[in-house]
C-alpha positions, 0 to 999 in steps of 0.5 A: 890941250895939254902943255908939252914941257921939254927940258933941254940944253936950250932951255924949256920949250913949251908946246901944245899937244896937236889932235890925236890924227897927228903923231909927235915925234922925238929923236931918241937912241936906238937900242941896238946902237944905231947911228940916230939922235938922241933927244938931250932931255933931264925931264919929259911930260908929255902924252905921245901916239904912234900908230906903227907900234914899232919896237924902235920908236921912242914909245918902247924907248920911253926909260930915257925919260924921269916922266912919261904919260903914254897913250894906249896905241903904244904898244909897249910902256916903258919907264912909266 
């Protein structure tokens, strides 16, 4: 299991990777300016999966983080 460490105004936040059939979702901000939540990271590790390979998930908005390792269903890598 690998250590998820979120940087953020409420501190470091330390979770485990769930297995593989589980997705991770983080809030992120939409790139064309739609109303969402933006995660208030400085520094990110973390290994995430999506399986709908959307454009708008935060696989392809990835560049808002310092670090990010992504797995292969990702479709695009940004920001590696």
């Amino acid at each position: 299991m690998e250590v998820i460490n979120f940087l953020t105004w409420l501190g470091i936040v330390e979770k485990l990777i769930v297995p593989d059939d589980i997705f991770i979702r983080i809030p992120y901000q939409h790139h064309y300016g739609k109303t969402v939540w933006i995660f208030n990271a400085l520094k990110v590790s973390f290994i995430c999966r999506y399986g709908d390979g959307d454009h708008n998930s935060p696989c392809y908005l990835a560049g808002f983080f310092q670090k990010v390792s992504i797995l292969s269903s990702c479709h695009r890598i940004v920001g590696r």
